[in-house]
N, C-alpha and C positions, 0 to 999 in steps of 0.2 A: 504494500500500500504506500503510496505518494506520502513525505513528510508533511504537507499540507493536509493532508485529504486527514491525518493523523489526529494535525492540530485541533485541525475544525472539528472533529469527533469529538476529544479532551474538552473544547471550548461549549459544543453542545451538547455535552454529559454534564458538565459541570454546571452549567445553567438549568438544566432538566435536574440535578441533585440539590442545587438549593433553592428551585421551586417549591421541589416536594417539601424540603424542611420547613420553609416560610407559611406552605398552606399547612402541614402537621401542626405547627406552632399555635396559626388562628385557628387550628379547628378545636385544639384541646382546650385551649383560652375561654373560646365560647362551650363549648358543649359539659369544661366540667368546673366552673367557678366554684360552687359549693366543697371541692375535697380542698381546696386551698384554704377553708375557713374553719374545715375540723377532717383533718387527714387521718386522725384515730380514729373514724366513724366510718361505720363501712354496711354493707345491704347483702347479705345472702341468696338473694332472688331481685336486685336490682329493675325495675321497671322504667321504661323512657318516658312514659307517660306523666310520669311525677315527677320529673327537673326543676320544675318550677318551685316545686318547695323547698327542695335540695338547695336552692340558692337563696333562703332567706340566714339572714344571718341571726337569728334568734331562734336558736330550736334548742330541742325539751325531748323529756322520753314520759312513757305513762309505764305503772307498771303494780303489779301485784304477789303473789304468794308464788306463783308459777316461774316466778325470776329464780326463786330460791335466795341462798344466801349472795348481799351487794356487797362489793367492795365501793361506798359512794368515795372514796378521795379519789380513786380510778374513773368514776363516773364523770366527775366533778375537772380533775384534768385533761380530759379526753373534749373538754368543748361545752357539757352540756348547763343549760340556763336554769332551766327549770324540768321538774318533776310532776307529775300527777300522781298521786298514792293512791288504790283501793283502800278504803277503809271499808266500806258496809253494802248488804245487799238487801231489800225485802225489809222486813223487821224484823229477822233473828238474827243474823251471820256478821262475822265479823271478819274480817282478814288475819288471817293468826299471824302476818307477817308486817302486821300496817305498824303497828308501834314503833318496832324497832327502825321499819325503815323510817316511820317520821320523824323517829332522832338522832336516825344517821346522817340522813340525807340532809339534814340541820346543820350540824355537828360538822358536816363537809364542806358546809357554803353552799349546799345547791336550794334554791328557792321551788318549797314543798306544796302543792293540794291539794284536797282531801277530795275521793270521788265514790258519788251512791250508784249504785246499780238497783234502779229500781226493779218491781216486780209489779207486774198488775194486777194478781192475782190476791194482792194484799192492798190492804187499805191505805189514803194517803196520811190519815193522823198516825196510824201504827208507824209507818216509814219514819215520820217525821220524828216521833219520840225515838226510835232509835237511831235516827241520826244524831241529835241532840245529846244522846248518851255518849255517844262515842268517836264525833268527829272534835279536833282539838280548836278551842278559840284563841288562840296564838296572833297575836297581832302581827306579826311577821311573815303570817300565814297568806299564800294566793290564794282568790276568793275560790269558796267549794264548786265542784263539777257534780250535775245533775244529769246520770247516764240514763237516756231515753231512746229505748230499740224494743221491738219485739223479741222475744226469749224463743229461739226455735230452738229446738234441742235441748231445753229444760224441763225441769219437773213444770212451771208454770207457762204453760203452750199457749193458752186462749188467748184472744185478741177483743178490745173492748171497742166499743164503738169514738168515735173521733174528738163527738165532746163531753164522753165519760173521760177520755185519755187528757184534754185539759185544762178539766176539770181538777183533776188529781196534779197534773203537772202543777197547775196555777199554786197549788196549796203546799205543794211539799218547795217548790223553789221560795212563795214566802216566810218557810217555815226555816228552811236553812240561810235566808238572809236575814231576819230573826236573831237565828241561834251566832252567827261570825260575824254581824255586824257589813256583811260585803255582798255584793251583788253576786249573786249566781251565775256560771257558765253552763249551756247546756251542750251536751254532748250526742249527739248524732250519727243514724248511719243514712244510706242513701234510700232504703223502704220505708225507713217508718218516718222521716223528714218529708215523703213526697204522701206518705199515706194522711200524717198529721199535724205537721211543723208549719206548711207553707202557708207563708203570710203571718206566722203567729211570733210574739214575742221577741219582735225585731230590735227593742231596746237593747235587750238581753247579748252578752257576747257568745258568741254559735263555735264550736269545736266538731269539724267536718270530719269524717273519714270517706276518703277513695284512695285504694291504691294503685291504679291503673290508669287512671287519666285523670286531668284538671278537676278543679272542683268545678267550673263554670262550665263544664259538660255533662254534671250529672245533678247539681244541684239547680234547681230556680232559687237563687238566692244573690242578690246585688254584692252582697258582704259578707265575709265570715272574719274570726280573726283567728283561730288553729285550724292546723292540718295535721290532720293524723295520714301521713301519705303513704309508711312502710308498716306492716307487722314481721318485718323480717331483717329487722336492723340488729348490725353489731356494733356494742358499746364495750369497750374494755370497763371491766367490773362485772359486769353483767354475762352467766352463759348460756348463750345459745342464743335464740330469738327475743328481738324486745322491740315493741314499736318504738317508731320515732315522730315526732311530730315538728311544726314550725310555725311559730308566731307570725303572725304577719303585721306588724307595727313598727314603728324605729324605737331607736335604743330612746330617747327619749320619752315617748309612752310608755316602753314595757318599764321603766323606771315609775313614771309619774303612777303610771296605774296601780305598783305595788306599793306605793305612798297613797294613794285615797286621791291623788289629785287630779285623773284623769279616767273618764268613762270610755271602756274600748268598746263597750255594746251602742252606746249612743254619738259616740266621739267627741265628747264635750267636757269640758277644762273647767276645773273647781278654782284656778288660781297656779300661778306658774306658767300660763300660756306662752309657746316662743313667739317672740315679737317678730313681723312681718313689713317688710321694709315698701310703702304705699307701691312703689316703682316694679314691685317684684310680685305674682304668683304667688299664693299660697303652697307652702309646705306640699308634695305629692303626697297621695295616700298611703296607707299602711306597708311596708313592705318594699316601699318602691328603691333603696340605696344604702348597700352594707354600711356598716357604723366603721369610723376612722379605724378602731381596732381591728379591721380586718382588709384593711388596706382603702376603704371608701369607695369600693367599686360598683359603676354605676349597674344596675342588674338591665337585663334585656328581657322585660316584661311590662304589662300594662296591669295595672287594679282591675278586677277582680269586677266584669260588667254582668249583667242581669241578661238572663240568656230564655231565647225563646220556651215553652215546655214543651219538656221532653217527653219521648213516645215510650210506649211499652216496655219497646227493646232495651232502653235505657237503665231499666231497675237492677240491679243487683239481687237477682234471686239467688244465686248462686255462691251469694257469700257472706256472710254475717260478720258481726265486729267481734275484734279479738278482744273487747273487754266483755262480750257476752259468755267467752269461756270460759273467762274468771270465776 
């Protein structure tokens, strides 16, 4: 081969080789921002579908007896913000693992909540008294989570009509803002939100589960502010499976909110509000720009718009929530 014919080979390999590196570079840039913000976190049956939570920079784990024993200082180094506890279920049960974690996970620095697993089959004053018995009023505490699904695969099967369902909701979420002094989160899957949630208690902060696509594909829902988007996360500390979840707010509310001074269910500021400069847009919504600690990076996503309803095919028959196993 000609010493030219050579060059020009070297000259157009070498430009075809740091193409390739140049597009590898932007493709892992965009497609995996969220391992740059917690490289210890990792998914066992990883789905594309949920990227979009994977890059908020405020995520949490939920979890209960089935974790077995935590190591939370591992938990707690590993990235994570906050916790969800089981504590109770129905009005007998108790998680025979909630205490200790609620003063580990204390004890390590991660910010704790206490969550009910309702039952229908029981009433909503019975619930409420034992919640009252046995969730902690710790002022340090994130406001308690009110788990609201159908029970398939439990002792208690039936399903009650829409506004028995809440009717009951209404009573046991005033009973537990009541008992901790703080607004309720309600927790949700994708049946029983399209069966009995929609449209209801929009003040209220919403904790979504999909782990397979967006939320604003399966929910009719303008807002939420968690995602529970994996039941198949790894967390060092923790072995084997652990959901993961992601706040969708900036560092700035999930602060203000665990101080009393900011509403994530209504979006509205008790005091402390950041000042807003006349010349400039209002603050993006929830979600919308990692926090400096994690480099500031702008996310390539929009809030969280109000989506036509959805057809049949859309329900999640096929799957129920991982705190229903509990």
């Amino acid at each position: 081969m000609p010493v030219r014919s050579r060059i020009s080979e070297r000259m157009t390999s070498g430009r075809s080789t740091l193409g390739a590196i140049v597009m590898t570079t932007l493709f892992a840039c965009f497609a995996t921002p969220a391992a740059a913000l917690y490289p210890k976190k990792s998914d066992s049956s990883p789905h594309h579908g949920v990227r979009d939570a994977r890059r908020q920079a405020i995520q949490g784990i939920d979890i209960s007896r089935w974790q077995g024993d935590i190591d939370w200082d591992k938990v707690k180094d590993a990235g994570t913000r906050f916790a969800f506890i089981k504590a109770t279920e129905g009005g007998d049960h108790l998680d025979p693992n909630f205490k200790r974690n609620w003063a580990e996970a204390k004890k390590a620095g991660v910010a704790r909540g206490a969550y009910h697993f309702v039952w229908w089959c029981r009433s909503a004053k019975d619930q409420v008294r034992w919640m009252k018995r046995h969730i902690p009023r710790d002022a340090d505490a994130l406001p308690p989570v009110l788990d609201v699904e159908w029970q398939n695969g439990s002792q208690c099967t039936r399903k009650i009509s829409r506004e028995a369902a809440l009717v009951k909701i209404r009573e046991m979420l005033k009973g537990l803002q009541e008992h901790t002094g703080k607004k309720p989160i309600i927790y949700t899957d994708i049946n029983f939100h399209e069966d009995i949630l929609e449209g209801e208690f929009n003040d209220y902060p919403y904790w979504l589960r999909s782990t397979a696509a967006p939320l604003r594909h399966r929910y009719n829902r303008e807002r939420w502010e968690f995602w529970q988007f994996t039941t198949t996360g790894r967390v060092p500390g923790i072995t084997g499976d652990v959901d993961r979840n992601a706040f969708y707010g900036s560092e700035r509310e999930f602060a203000a909110w665990r101080q009393g001074r900011f509403d994530i269910g209504t979006r509205e500021w008790r005091g402390g509000e950041p000042k807003v400069a006349a010349n400039k847009p209002p603050a993006t919504s929830a979600g919308s720009r990692a926090p400096k600690g994690a480099g500031g990076t702008p996310l390539r996503m929009a809030p969280p718009a109000k989506v036509p309803q959805r057809t049949a095919g859309a329900r999640d028959v096929a799957t129920t929530s991982s705190l229903a196993r509990d």
